[in-house]
C-alpha positions as CSV (number, residue, x, y, z in Angstrom):
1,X,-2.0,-15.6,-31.4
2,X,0.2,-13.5,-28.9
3,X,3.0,-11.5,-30.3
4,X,6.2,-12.6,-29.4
5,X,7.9,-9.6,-28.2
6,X,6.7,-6.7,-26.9
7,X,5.1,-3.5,-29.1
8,X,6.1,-0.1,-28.9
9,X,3.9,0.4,-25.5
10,X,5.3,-2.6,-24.5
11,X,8.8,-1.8,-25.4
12,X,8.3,2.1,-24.0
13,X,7.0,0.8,-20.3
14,X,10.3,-1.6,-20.2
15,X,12.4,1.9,-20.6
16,X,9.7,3.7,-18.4
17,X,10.3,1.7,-15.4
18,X,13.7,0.6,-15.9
19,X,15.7,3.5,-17.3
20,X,13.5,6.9,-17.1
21,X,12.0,6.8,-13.4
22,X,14.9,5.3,-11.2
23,X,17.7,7.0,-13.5
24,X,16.3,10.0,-15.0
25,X,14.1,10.9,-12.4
26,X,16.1,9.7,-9.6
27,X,12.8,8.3,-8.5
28,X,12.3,6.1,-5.0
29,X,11.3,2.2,-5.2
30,X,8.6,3.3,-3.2
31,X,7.6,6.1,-5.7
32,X,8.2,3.8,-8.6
33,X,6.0,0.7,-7.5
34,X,3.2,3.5,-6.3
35,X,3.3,4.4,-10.6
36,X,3.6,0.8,-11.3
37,X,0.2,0.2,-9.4
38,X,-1.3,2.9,-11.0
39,X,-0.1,1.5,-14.6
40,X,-1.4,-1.8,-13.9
41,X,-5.0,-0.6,-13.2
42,X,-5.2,1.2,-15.9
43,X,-4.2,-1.6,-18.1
44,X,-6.5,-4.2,-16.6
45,X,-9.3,-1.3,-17.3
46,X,-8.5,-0.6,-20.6
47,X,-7.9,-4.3,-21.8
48,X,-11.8,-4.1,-20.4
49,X,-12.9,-1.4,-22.1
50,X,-11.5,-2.6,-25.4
51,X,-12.1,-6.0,-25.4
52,X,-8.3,-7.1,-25.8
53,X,-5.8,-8.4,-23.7
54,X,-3.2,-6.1,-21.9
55,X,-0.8,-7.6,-24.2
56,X,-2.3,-6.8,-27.6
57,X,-2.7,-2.4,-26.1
58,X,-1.0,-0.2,-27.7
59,X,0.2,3.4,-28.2
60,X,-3.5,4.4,-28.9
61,X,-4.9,3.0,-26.2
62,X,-3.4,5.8,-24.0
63,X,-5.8,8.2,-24.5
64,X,-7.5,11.3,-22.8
65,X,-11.1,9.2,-23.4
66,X,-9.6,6.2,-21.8
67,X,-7.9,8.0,-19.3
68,X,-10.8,10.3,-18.2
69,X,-13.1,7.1,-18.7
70,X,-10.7,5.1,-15.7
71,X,-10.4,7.7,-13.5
72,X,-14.3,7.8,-13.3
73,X,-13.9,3.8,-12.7
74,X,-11.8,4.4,-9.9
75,X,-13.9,7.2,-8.0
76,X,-17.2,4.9,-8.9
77,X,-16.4,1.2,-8.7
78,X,-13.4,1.0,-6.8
79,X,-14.7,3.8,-4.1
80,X,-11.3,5.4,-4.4
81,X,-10.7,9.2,-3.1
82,X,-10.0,12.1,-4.7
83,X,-6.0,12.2,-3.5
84,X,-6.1,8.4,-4.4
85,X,-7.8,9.6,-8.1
86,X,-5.1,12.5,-7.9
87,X,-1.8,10.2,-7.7
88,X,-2.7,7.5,-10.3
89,X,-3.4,10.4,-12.5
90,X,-0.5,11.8,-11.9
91,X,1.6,8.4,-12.6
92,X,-0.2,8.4,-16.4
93,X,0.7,12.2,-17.2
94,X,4.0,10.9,-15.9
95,X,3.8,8.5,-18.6
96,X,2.6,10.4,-21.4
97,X,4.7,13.1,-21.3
98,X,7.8,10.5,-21.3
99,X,6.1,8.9,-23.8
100,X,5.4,12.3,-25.6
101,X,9.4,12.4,-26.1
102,X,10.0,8.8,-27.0
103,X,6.8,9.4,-30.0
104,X,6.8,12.9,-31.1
105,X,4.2,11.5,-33.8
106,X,1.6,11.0,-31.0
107,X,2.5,14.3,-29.3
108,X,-1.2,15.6,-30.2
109,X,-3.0,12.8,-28.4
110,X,-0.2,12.9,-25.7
111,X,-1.3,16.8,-24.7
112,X,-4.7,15.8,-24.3
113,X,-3.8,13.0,-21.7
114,X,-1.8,16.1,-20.2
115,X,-4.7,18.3,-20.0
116,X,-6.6,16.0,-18.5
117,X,-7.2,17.8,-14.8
118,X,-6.5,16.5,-11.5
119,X,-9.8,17.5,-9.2
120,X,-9.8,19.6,-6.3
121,X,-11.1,18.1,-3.0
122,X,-13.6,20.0,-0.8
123,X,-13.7,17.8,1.6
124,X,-11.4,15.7,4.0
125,X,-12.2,12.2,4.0
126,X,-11.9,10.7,7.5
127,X,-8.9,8.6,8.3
128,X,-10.2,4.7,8.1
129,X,-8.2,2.6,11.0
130,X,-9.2,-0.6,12.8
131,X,-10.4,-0.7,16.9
132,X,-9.0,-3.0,19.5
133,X,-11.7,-5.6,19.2
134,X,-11.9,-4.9,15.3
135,X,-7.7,-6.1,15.2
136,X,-8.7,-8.8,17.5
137,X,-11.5,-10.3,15.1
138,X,-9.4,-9.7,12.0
139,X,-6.5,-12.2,13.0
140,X,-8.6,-14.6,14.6
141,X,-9.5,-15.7,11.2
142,X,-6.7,-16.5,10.3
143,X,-6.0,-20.5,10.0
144,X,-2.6,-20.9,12.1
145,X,-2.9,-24.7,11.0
146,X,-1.3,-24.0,7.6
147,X,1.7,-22.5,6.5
148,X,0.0,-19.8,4.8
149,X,-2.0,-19.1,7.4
150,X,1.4,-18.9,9.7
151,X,2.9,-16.5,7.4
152,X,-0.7,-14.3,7.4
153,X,-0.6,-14.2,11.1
154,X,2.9,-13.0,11.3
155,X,2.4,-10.4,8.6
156,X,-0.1,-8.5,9.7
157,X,0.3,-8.9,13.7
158,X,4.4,-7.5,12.5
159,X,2.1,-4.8,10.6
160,X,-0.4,-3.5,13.5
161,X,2.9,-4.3,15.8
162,X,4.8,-1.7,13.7
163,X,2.7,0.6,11.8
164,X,5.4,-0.1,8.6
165,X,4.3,0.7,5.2
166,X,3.0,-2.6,3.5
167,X,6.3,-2.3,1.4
168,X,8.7,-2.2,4.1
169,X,7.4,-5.1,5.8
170,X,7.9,-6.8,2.0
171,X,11.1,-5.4,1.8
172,X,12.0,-7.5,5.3
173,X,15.2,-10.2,5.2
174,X,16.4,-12.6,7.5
175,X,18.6,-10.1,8.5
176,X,16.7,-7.5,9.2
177,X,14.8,-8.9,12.2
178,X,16.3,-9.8,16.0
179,X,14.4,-12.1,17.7
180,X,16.3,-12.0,20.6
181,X,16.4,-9.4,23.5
182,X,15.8,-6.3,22.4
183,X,13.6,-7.3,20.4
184,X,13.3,-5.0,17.0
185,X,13.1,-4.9,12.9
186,X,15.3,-2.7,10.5
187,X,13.1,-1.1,8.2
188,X,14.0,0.7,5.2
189,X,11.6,3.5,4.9
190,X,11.0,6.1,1.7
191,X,14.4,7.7,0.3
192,X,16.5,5.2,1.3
193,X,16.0,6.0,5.2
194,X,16.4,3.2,7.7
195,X,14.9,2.8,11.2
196,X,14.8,0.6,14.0
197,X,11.2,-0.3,15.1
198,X,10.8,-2.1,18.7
199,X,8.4,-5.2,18.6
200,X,6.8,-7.7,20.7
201,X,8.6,-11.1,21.8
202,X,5.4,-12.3,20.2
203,X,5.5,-10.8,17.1
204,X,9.5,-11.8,17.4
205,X,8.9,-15.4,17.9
206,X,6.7,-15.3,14.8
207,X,8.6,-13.9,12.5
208,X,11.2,-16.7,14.4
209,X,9.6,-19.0,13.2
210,X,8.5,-18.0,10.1
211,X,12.0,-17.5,9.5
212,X,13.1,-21.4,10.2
213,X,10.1,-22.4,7.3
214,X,12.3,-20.5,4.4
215,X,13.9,-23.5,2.2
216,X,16.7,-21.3,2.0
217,X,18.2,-21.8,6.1
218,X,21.4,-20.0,5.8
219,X,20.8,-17.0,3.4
220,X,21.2,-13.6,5.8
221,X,19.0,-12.1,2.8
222,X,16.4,-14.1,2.4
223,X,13.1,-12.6,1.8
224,X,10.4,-13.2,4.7
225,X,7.6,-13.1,3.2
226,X,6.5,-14.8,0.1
227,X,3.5,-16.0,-1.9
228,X,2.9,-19.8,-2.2
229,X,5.3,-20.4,-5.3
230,X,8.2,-18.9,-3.5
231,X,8.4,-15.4,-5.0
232,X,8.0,-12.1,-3.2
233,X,5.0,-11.3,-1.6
234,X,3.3,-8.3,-3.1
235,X,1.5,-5.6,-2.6
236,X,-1.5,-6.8,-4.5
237,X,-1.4,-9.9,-2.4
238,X,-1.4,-8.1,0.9
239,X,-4.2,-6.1,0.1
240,X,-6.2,-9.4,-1.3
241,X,-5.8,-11.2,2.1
242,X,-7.1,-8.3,4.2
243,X,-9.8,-7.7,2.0
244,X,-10.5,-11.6,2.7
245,X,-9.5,-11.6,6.3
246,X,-12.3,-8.4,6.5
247,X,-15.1,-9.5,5.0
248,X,-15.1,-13.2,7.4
249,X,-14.2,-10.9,10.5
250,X,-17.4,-8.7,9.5
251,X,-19.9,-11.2,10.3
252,X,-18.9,-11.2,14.1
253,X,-18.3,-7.3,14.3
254,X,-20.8,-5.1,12.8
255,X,-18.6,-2.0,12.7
256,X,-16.9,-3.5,10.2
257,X,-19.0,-4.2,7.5
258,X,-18.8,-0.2,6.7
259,X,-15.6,0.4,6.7
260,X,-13.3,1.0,4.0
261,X,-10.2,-1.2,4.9
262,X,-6.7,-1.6,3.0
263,X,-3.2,-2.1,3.7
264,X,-2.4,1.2,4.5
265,X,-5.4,1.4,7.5
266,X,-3.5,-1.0,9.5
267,X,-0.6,1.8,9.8
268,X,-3.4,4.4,10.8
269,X,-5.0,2.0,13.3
270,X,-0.8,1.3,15.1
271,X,-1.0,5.8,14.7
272,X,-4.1,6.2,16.8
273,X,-3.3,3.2,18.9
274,X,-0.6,4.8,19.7
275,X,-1.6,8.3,20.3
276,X,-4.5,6.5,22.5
277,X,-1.6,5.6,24.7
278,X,-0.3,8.9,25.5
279,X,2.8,8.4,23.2
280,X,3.8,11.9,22.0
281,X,3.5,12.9,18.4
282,X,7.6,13.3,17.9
283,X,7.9,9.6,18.9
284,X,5.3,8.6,16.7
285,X,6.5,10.4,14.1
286,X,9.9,8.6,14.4
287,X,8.2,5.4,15.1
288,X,6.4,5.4,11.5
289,X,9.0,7.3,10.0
290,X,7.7,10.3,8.6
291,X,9.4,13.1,7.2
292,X,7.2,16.0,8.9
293,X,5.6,16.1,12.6
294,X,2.9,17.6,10.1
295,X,1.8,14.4,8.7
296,X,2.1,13.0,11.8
297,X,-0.5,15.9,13.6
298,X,-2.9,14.3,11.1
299,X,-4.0,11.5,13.2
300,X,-5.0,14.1,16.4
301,X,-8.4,14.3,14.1
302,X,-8.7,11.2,13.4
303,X,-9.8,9.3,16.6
304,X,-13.3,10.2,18.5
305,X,-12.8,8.9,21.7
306,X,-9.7,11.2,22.1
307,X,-11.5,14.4,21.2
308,X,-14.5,13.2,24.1
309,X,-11.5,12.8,26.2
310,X,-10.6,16.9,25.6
311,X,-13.5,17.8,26.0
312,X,-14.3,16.4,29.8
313,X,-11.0,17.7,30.3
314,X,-12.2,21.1,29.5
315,X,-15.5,20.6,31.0
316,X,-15.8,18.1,33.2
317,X,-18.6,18.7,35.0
318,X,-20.8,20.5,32.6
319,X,-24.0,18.8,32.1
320,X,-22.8,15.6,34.0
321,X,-20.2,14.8,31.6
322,X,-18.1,11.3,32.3
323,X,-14.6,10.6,30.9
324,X,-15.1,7.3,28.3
325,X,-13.1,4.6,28.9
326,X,-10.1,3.2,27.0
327,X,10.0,-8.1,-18.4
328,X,10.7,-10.3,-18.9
329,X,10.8,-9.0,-22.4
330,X,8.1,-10.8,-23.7
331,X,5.0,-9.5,-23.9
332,X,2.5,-12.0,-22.6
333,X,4.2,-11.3,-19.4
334,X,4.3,-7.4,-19.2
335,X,1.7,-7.5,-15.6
336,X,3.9,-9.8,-14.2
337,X,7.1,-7.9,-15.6
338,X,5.2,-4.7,-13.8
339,X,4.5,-6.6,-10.5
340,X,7.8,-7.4,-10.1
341,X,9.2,-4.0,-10.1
C-alpha cells in the first residue's frame, strides 16, 4: 500500500526544489530543471536497483554505492559522456550536502556521496549535429495528418529554424511569437536574458497555425506546445519523439544509424548550419544566445567539410586538390511533482 504523504526524502526534495535551489541558491529554471533531470534518473535507477517504487526510497537510498553504481549506468547503458556523467553528479552532491544540513544524523553517509569524484576527461568527444539531407529525412516522418503530428512538425522545424535550447522553445506563448512581417520569436534564454530570433514565414505560418488549435483562443499566454492531455510539453517528451523520429529516418539514411542524437544536436546542427553559411561567429553567438564568443568558437571544430574548405584555401593546387561542394504533496506523485518543475 502507498504511503499517503511523502517521507523524509520525499518531504526534503519538496524543500530542495522549491525553497533551497531558486531561493537559497538563486538558482536559474534552466539550472534547476537540468538538477531535476538528473534527480529523476537517479530515482528511476535506484527504484531498479532496489526493487521498490520511487515512492517507497528513502534517506538510505542516497548512497555513495548507489550513486557510484548510477553513474556507471549512465556512462554504460545510456552512452552518456563524461561532462554529461560530471553534471548529474554534480546535481546529487548538490543534494546531499543540502540534505547533509537538513539530517545531521546521516552526515556520515552524506560525505561519502560527497567524496564521490567527478572524472577527468582526456578526450573531446566530437560535437553530434544533423546534415542537410539528415534534417530533411528526420521531418519527413513526421505524420502532418494528425494534430500531434502538426505540433511535431512545427517544434522541431521552430528548433533547426532557431537553434533555441529545447527549454526555450517550451517556454514559448502565444505572445511570444509574430507571424506577421518581420517574422521572429522572443526567447527567454538562461539568466533571465531575452532575445529576438528571426524565423521563416514557414516556420511562422506553423507556429500560426498551431497557435489557432489551442482550446484556449484568446489567452496572450498560452503555452504553445503541449503533450496530448493538455499540459506542458516536456523535456523528456522532446527527447522521446526525436529519438522516435530518428530511428524511422535511419532506415532511409545510413549516416544516421551511428549517430548519437538528442535535443540539444538540433542546436549544434542550426550552429554549423550556420557557420557553413559564412555567418560570423559574433552573430551566431547572439543568434543562440551565448554568454562567451568562446562557446561559440566551439563549433569551428566541429564540421569537416569546413576544415577541407581551409585547407584548398591554403593549398589549392597541391596535389590536385578541389574545393567540396556545399508535489503535489503526495507521494505517489513525486516524478510527476519533479517533471513539472
Amino acid at each position: 500500500m502507498k504511503p499517503d504523504r511523502p517521507n523524509t526524502l520525499g518531504k526534503a526534495l519538496v524543500r530542495f526544489f522549491q525553497e533551497y535551489l531558486p531561493n537559497m541558491r538563486g538558482m536559474s529554471s534552466h539550472t534547476i530543471r537540468g538538477y531535476r533531470d538528473a534527480v529523476v534518473l537517479f530515482l528511476r535507477f535506484a527504484s531498479e536497483q532496489t526493487g521498490r517504487s520511487v515512492e517507497d526510497l528513502d534517506m538510505a537510498d542516497l548512497n555513495a554505492e548507489q550513486v557510484a553504481a548510477f553513474l556507471d549506468f549512465l556512462e554504460r547503458e545510456r552512452r552518456n559522456g563524461i561532462s554529461t556523467r560530471n553534471a548529474r553528479l554534480a546535481a546529487l552532491h548538490c543534494l546531499a550536502h543540502f540534505l547533509a544540513g537538513e539530517h545531521p544524523e546521516c552526515l556520515s553517509q552524506l560525505q561519502r556521496v560527497l567524496g564521490v569524484p567527478f572524472k577527468r576527461g582526456t578526450t573531446q568527444h566530437a560535437i553530434e549535429y544533423l546534415e542537410a539531407n539528415e534534417v530533411k529525412a528526420l521531418l519527413s516522418q513526421i505524420d502532418r495528418s494528425t494534430r500531434a503530428g502538426r505540433r511535431d512538425y512545427a517544434l522541431f522545424a521552430l528548433m533547426f529554424n532557431t537553434g533555441a535550447r529545447v527549454q526555450e522553445v517550451l517556454n514559448l506563448r502565444r505572445c511570444d511569437i509574430r507571424t506577421e512581417p518581420p517574422y521572429q520569436v522572443r526567447l527567454l534564454g538562461k539568466g533571465g536574458k531575452v532575445r529576438i530570433c528571426p524565423i521563416w514565414a514557414n516556420t511562422a505560418f506553423l507556429l500560426r497555425d498551431l497557435s489557432r488549435t489551442l482550446p484556449d483562443t484568446q489567452s496572450s499566454q498560452a503555452t504553445l506546445f503541449r503533450n496530448e492531455q493538455g499540459g506542458k510539453l516536456t523535456r523528456f517528451g522532446v527527447g522521446y519523439l526525436l529519438r522516435k523520429y530518428v530511428a524511422e529516418a535511419a532506415t532511409t539514411v545510413d549516416t544516421l544509424r551511428n549517430k548519437r542524437i538528442h535535443p540539444h544536436s538540433v542546436r549544434h546542427s542550426t550552429a554549423v548550419a550556420l557557420l557553413k553559411a559564412g555567418v560570423d561567429f559574433a552573430t551566431i553567438s547572439q543568434w543562440l544566445g551565448h554568454a562567451s564568443l568562446n562557446t561559440t568558437m566551439v563549433y569551428a571544430r566541429a564540421d569537416l567539410d569546413l576544415k577541407r574548405q581551409a585547407l584548398t584555401q591554403v593549398f589549392p593546387d597541391v596535389l590536385g586538390a578541389s574545393v567540396p561542394g556545399r508535489l503535489t504533496h503526495g507521494a505517489a506523485d513525486l516524478l510527476g511533482w519533479l517533471r513539472r518543475l
